[in-house]
C-alpha positions in Angstrom: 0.0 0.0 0.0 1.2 3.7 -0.9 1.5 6.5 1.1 -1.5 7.7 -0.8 -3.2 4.9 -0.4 -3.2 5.1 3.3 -3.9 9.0 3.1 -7.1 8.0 1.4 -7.8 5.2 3.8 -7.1 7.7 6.7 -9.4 10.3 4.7 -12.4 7.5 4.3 -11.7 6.6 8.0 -12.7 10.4 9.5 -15.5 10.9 6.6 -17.6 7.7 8.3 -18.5 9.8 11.4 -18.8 13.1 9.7 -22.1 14.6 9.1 -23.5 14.6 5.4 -22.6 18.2 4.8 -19.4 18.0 5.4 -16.2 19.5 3.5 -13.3 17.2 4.2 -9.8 18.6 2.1 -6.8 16.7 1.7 -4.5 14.6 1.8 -1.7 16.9 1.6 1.2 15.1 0.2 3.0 17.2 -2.0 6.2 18.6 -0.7 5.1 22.1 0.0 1.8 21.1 1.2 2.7 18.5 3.8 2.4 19.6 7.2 5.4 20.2 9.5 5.6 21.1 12.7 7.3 24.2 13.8 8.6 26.1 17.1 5.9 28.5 16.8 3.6 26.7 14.8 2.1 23.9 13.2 1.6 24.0 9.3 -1.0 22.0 8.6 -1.3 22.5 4.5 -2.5 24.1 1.4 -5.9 23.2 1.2 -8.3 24.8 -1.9 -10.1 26.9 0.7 -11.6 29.0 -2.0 -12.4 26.6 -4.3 -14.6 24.3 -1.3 -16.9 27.6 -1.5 -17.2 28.0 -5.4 -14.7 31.3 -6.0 -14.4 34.3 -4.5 -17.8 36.0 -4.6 -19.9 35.3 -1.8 -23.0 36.1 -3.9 -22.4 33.5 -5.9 -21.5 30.2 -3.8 -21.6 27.2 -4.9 -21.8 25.3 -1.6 -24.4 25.3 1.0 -22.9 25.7 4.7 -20.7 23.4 6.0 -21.8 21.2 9.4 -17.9 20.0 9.5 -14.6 21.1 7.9 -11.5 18.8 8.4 -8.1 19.1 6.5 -6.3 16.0 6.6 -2.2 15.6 5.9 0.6 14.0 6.9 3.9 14.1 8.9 7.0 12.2 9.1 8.8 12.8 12.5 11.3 10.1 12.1 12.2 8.3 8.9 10.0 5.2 8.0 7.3 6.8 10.6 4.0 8.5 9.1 2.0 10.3 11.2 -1.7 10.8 9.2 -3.4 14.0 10.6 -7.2 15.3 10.5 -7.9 18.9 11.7 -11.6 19.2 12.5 -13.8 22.2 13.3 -17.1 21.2 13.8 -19.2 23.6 15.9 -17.6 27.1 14.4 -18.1 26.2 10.8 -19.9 29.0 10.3 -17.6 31.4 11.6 -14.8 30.1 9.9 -16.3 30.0 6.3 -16.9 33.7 6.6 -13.4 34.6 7.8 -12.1 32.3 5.1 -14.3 34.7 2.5 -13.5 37.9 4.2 -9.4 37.0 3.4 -10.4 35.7 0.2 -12.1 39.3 -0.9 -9.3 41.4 0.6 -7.2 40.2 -1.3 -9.3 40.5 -4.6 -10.3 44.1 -3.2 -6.3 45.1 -4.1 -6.5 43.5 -7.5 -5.2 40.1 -6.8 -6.4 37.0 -7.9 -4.4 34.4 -6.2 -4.8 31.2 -7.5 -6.8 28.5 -5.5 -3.5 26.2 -4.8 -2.0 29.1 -3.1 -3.7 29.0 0.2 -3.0 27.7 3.7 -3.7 26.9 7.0 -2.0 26.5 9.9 -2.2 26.5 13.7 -0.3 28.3 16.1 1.0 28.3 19.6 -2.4 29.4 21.4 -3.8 26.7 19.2 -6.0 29.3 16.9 -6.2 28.4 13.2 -4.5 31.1 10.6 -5.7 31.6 7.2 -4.0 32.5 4.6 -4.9 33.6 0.7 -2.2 33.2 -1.7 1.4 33.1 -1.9 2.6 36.1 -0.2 -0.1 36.2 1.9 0.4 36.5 5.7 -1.5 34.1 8.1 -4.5 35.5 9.0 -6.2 34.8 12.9 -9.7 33.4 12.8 -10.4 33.5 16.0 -11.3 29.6 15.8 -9.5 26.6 17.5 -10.3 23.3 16.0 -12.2 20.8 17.9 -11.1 17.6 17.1 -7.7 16.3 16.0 -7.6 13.3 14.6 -4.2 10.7 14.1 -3.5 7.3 12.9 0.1 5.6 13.3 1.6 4.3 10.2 3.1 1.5 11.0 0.8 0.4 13.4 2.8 -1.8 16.0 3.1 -1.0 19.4 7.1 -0.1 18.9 6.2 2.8 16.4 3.0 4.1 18.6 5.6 4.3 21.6 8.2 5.7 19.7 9.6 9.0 21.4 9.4 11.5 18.5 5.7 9.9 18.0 5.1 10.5 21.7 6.5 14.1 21.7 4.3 15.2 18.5 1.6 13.6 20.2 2.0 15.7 23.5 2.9 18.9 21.3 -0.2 18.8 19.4 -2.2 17.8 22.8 -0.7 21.2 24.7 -2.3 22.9 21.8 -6.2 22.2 21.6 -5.9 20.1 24.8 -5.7 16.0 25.3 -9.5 15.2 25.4 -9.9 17.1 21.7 -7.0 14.7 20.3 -8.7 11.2 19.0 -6.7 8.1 17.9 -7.2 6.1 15.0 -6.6 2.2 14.6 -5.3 1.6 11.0 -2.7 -0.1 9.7 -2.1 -2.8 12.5 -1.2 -5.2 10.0 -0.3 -8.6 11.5 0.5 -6.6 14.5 -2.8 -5.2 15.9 -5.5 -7.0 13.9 -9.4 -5.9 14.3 -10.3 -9.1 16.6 -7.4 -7.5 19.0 -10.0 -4.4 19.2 -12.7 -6.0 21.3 -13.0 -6.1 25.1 -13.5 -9.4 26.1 -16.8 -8.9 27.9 -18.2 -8.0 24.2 -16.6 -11.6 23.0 -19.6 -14.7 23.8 -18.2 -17.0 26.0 -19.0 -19.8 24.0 -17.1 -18.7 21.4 -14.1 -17.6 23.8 -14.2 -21.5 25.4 -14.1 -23.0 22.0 -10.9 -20.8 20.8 -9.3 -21.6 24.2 -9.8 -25.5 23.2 -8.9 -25.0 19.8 -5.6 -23.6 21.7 -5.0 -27.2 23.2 -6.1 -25.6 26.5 -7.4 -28.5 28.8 -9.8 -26.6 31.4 -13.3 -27.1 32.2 -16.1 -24.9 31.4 -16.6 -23.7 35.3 -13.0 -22.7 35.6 -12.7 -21.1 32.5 -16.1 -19.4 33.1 -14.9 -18.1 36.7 -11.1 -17.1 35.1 -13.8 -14.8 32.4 -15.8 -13.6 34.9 -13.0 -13.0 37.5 -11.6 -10.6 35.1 -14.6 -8.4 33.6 -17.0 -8.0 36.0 -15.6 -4.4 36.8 -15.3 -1.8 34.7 -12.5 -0.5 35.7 -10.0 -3.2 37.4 -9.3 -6.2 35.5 -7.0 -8.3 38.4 -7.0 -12.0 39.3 -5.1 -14.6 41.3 -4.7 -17.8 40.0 -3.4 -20.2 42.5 -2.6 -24.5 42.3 0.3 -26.8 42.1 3.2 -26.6 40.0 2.5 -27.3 36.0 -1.4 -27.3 36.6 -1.6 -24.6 33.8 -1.9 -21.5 35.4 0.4 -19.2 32.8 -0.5 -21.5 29.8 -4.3 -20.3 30.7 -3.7 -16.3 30.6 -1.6 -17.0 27.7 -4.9 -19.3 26.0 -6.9 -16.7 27.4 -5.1 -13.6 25.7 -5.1 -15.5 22.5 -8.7 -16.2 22.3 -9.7 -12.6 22.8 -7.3 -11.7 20.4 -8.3 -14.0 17.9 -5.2 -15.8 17.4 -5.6 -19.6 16.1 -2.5 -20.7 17.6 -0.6 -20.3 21.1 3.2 -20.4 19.5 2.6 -17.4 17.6 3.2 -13.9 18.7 0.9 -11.7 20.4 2.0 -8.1 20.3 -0.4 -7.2 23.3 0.3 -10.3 25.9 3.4 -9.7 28.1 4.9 -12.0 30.2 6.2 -10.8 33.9 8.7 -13.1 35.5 8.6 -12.3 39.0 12.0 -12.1 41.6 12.5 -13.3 44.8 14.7 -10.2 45.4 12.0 -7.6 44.8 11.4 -5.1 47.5 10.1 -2.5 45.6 8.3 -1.1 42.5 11.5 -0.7 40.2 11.2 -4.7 39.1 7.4 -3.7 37.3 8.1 0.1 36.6 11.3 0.4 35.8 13.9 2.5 36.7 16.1 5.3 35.6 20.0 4.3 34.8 22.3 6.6 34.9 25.1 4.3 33.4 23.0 4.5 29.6 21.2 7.5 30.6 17.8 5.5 29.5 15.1 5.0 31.5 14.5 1.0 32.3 11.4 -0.4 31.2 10.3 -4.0 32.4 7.3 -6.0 30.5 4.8 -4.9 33.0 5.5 -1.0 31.9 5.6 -2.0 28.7 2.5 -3.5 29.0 1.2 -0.1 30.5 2.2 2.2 27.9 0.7 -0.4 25.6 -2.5 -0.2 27.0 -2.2 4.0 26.6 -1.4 3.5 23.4 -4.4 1.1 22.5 -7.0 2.4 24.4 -9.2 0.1 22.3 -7.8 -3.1 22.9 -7.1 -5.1 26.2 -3.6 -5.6 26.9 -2.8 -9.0 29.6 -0.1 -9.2 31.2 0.8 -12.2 33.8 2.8 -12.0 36.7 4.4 -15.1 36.8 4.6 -17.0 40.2 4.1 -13.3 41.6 4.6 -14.8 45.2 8.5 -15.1 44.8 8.8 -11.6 46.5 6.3 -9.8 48.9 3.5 -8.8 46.5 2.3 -6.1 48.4 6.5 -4.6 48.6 6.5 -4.5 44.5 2.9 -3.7 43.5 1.9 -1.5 46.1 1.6 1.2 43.9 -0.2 -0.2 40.9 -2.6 -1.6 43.8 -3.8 2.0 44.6 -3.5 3.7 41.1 -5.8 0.2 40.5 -7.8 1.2 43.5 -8.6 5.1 42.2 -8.1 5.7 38.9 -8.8 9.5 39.1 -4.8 9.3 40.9 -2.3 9.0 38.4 0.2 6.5 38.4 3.8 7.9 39.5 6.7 6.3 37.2 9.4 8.6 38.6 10.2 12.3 39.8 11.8 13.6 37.1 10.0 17.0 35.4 10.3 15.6 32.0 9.4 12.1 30.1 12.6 10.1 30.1 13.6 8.2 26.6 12.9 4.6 27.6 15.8 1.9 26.7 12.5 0.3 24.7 12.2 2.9 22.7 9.7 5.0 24.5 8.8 7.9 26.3 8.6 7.2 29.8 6.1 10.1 31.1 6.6 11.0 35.0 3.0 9.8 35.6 0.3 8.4 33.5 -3.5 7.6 34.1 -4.8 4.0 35.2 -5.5 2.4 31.6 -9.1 0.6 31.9 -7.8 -1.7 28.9 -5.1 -3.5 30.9 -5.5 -7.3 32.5 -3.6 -8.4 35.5 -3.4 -12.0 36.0 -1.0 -13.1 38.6 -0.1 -17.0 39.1 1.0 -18.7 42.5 2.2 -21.8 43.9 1.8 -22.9 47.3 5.2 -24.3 48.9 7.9 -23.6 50.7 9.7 -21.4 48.4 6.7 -18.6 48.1 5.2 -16.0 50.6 1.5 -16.1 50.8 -0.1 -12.5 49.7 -1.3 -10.2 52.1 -4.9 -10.1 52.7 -4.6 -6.1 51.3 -3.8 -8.2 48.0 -6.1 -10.7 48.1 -8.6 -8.6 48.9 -8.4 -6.4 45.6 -8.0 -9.6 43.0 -10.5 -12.7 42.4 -8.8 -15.6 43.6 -8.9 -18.7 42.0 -8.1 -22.6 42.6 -6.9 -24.3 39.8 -5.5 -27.2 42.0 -8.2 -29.7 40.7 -6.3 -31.3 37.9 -8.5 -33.3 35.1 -6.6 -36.3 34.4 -8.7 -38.4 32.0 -9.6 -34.7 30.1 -5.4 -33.8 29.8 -5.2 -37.9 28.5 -7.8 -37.6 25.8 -6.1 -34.6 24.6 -2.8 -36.1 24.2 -4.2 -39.3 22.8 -5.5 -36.9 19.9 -1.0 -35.8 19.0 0.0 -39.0 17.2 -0.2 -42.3 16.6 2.9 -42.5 19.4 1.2 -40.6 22.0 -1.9 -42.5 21.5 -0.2 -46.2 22.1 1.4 -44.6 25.0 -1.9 -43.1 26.6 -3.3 -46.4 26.2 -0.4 -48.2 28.0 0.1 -45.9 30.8 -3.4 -44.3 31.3 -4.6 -46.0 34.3 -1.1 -45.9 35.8 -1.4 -42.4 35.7 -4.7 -42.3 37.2 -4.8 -44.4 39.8 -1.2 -42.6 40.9 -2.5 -39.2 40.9 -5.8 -40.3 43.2 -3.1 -41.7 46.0 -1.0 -38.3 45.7 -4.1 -36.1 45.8 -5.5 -37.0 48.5 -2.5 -35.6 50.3 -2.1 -32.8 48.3 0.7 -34.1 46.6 -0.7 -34.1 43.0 1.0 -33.9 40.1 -0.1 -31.0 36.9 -1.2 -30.9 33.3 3.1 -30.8 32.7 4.1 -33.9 34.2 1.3 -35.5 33.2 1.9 -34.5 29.2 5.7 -34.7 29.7 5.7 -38.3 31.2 3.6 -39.4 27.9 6.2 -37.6 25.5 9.0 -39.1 26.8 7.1 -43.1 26.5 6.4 -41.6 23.1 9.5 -40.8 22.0 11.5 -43.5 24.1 9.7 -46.5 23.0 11.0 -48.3 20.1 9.2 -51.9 20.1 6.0 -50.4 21.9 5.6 -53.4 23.8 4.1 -53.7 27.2 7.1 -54.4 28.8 9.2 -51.7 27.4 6.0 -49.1 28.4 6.3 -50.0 32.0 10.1 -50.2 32.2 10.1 -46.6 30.4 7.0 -45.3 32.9 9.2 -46.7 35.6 12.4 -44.3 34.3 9.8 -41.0 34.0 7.9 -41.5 37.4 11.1 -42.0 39.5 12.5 -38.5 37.7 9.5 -36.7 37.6 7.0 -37.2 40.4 9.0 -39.5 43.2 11.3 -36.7 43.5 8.7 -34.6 44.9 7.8 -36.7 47.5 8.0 -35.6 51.7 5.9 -36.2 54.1 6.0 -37.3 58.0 3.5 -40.5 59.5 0.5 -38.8 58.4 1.5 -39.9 54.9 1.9 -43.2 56.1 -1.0 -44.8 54.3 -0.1 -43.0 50.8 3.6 -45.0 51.4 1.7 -48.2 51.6 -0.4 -47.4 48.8 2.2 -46.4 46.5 4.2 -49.9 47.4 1.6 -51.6 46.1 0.7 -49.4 42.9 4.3 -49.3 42.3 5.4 -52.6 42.9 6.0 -53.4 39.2 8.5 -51.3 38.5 11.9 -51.3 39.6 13.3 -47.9 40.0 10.0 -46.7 41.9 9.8 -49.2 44.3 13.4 -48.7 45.5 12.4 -45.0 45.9 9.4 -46.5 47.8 11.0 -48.5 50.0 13.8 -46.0 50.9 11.2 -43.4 51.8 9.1 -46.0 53.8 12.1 -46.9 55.7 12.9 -43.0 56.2 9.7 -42.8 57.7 10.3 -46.2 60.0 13.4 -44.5 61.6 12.9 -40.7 61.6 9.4 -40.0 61.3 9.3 -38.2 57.7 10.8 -38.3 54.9 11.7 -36.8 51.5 12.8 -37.4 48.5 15.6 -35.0 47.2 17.9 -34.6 50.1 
């Protein structure tokens, strides 16, 4: 597509939601016509004022009054960067038709004729707009600011939106008719932003989000996924939830699923430009590991995925943006998130990034703004385990995000799936299957279950292992996996005496388990507990 080609597509975008007697002038493309922005002022083109009323007499016009006028151009801040503009004035129309007539006739009242190319427009520091007739002519003041200013990003990925010379022409042309008059608009995405990544997901049926998840081999069962959907939507405003369970039960691969299905991507491998992923640190004891930080040694401003994710959601206001904080119970939630809790908690307080009186370039290639406003668009989904190695959250946490348990692990459902890979994984499903079943039952009961992962990765590896697929080699090969896989886990004192006993017996068959079994059993004889890994 050409540069005109977009300048029209920008052009039909603004003339949808214009009234029917509108004038709408433009593109401005030509070298002297294209807009550029100034010190003092903006040029915003050489439109054929004169000839959008039929010449210069006003006793003879052509055109009935205008209920809109917008000039639309284009500017290039950085190379390989178009910036498609629309000026708007839409309750002054009046007003400035007669001041364009009233500079039109004093300039044919001293004999001139200028030509109808040699006009222009422009808008100046106070944000007035300045007519001008002819060549030579100076601007003239109107009197009229525009209401609306209208923009669309060319390319349309979230790297170009936040680019710093985008985000400083942005902000210029905001300090001049104000931020509420500016209006973004969603063209060009490409593969980046498609139109399916515009939708909220509370305007998505669930049925249709459920299927996509599935079709996203995601193995979870209509009440979960229906609390995860509601968990997240019900307010308008905060979009936060907790998903808690045992290692490799599928907490991230569900916000990831999740994501994808809103944004109508058919597969979870490929990219999705408005997901970001949030590993969480053990040694974080304070906002810098989500917001970032100035460094002094680049003289950049840090940005992490979560701010990322943040000036992603500004930049989309359209489109929700997730972003997962992965096993967020490493550190002390309430130490690192503290403030995005309260800018969560009252959106009418700006979020404070750092202290500094002016944006700082971002090492993302960003402007990094000292504070920005909660973005309503952007979905928090945190993801704990409960062990020894986490902290629990603080009930000030847990009381501003829905909770949920995804601890129940569907055995026979995760099984069916796999059987569905190969002719491999299906032998080994059917040769292991029960195994697996009857073992997780014993380990459940004292919360000792295994997830979706070992489950899945234990069928790979009799999959890929197996050469004669006989039923000897299948249990000799289960036998390798379970001992490195889910044995390892293992620890317990005499109230886990009966699972011991019951896993002698189920395990009995296989070698390398039932030494594990018995070593564990006589751990237990002579200390009262044992474990596994020592």
């Amino acid at each position: 597509m050409s540069l005109t080609e977009r300048a029209n597509e920008f052009k039909a975008a603004i003339e949808k939601n214009l009234p029917a007697k509108s004038s709408i002038s433009g593109p401005m493309l030509g070298f002297s016509n294209q807009a550029r922005l100034y010190e003092d002022h903006f040029f915003l083109g050489g439109p054929n004022l004169v000839g959008f009323l039929g010449g210069f007499d006003p006793k003879n016009l052509t055109t009935e009054p205008w209920e809109a006028f917008v000039l639309t151009s284009c500017v290039s801040p950085v190379l390989g960067i178009e910036l498609h503009i629309g000026v708007a004035v839409t309750t002054s129309t009046a007003a400035f038709r007669n001041k364009i007539i009233a500079v039109a006739n004093a300039r044919v009242a001293k004999g001139e004729t200028p030509g109808h190319n040699n006009t222009l427009l422009t808008l100046s520091k106070s944000g007035e707009l300045l007519i001008g007739i002819g060549k030579e002519d100076a601007p003239h003041p109107s009197g009229i600011k525009p209401e609306k200013f209208y923009i669309a990003v060319y390319p349309g990925d979230s790297r170009t939106r936040l680019n710093p010379a985008v985000q400083e022409f942005i902000g210029s042309i905001q300090e001049l008719i104000g931020a509420g008059n500016v209006h973004r608009v969603d063209l060009w995405a490409g593969t980046s932003i498609t139109e399916e990544m515009r939708r909220m997901p509370k305007d998505i049926p669930f049925a249709e989000l459920e299927k996509s998840v599935i079709s996203l081999r995601g193995h979870y069962s209509t009440e979960l996924l229906k609390r995860f959907h509601n968990g997240l939507n019900f307010h308008p405003n905060k979009h936060f939830a907790i998903l808690s369970g045992i290692s490799g039960s599928g907490k991230t691969s569900l916000v990831r699923r999740y994501a994808c299905a809103v944004h109508g991507i058919k597969s979870d491998l490929d990219n999705d430009p408005l997901f970001f992923w949030c590993r969480v640190r053990p040694d974080w004891t304070d906002p810098s590991g989500i917001l970032g930080h100035f460094d002094v040694f680049s003289g950049k401003y840090t940005v992490p995925p979560f701010l990322e994710a943040l000036l992603a959601a500004d930049a989309y206001p359209s489109s929700p943006v997730f972003v997962c904080l992965d096993e967020m119970n490493l550190a002390r939630v309430e130490y690192y998130l503290a403030d995005v809790l309260s800018a969560m908690e009252t959106p009418t307080q700006p979020l404070q990034l750092h202290t500094n009186a002016q944006a700082f370039d971002g090492d993302a290639g960003v402007k990094v703004p000292k504070t920005m406003k909660w973005p309503s668009n952007l979905f928090i989904i945190g993801t704990i385990n409960i062990d020894e190695t986490t902290t629990l959250p603080s009930p000030k946490v847990l009381d501003r995000a829905v909770v949920i348990d995804m601890s129940d692990i569907d055995v026979s459902q995760v099984l069916a799936a796999l059987e569905l890979i190969d002719a491999k994984t299906k032998w080994a499903v059917s040769q292991i299957g029960s195994t697996i079943k009857k073992l997780h039952a014993v380990l459940k009961t004292h919360q000792l279950a295994f997830g979706y992962r070992a489950i899945e990765e234990v069928v790979r590896y009799l999959a890929f292992s197996a050469i004669k697929q006989t039923s000897d080699e299948a249990v000799s090969l289960l036998d390798e996996q379970l001992n490195q896989k889910v044995l390892t886990k293992l620890r317990g004192t005499h109230e886990q005496a009966a699972m011991i006993a019951d896993l002698k017996a189920l395990m009995a068959p296989m070698k390398l388990c039932a030494a594990t079994i018995e070593r564990l059993e006589q751990e237990l004889e002579e200390t009262g507990s044992f474990q596994a890994m020592r």
